[in-house]
N, C-alpha and C positions, 0 to 999 in steps of 0.2 A: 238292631233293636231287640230287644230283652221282654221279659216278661216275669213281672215280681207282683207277686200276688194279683194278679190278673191285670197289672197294669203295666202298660211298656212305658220299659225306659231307655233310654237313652243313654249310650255311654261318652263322655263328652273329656277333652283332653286340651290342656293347654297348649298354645305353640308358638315361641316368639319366631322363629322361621320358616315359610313353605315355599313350594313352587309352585305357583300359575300360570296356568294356560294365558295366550294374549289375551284372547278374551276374558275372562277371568280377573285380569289384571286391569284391562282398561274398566269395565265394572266397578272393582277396588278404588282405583284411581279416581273414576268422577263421583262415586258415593259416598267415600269416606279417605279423602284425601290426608288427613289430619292424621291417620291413625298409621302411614307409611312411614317409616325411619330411614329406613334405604330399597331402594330395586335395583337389581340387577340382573341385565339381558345374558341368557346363558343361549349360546348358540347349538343349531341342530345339529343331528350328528349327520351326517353324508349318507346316503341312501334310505333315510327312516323318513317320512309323511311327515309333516306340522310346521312349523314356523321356530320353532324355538320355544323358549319356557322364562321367566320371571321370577327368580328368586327375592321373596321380598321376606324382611325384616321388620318388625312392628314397632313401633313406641312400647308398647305395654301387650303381654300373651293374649291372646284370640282362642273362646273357645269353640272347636271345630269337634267335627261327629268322627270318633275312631273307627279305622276304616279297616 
């Protein structure tokens, strides 16, 4: 977050694809079902923590906070 003439802002970026977390995804999923095109389960790598990850796809770009 930014700071333009005393006021923050925010820098915001379109994205018609990311990756989420399971959880992340099941959120997605029962909140706004309508707005998924496609998901797809991208599996973990062998010896790294977590579950795998969620590549999902939108109907129409999503704007998210650049990171």
């Amino acid at each position: 977050m930014k700071l333009f003439k005393g006021i923050a802002v925010a820098k915001l970026i379109a994205v018609k694809r990311e990756i989420l977390s399971p959880k992340q995804f099941i959120e997605l999923s029962r909140s706004r079902p309508a707005d998924i095109k496609r998901a797809t389960y991208v599996i973990p790598t062998i010896g790294k923590p977590g579950f795998g990850a969620f590549e999902v796809e939108y109907h129409a770009p999503r704007l998210v906070h650049e990171k």
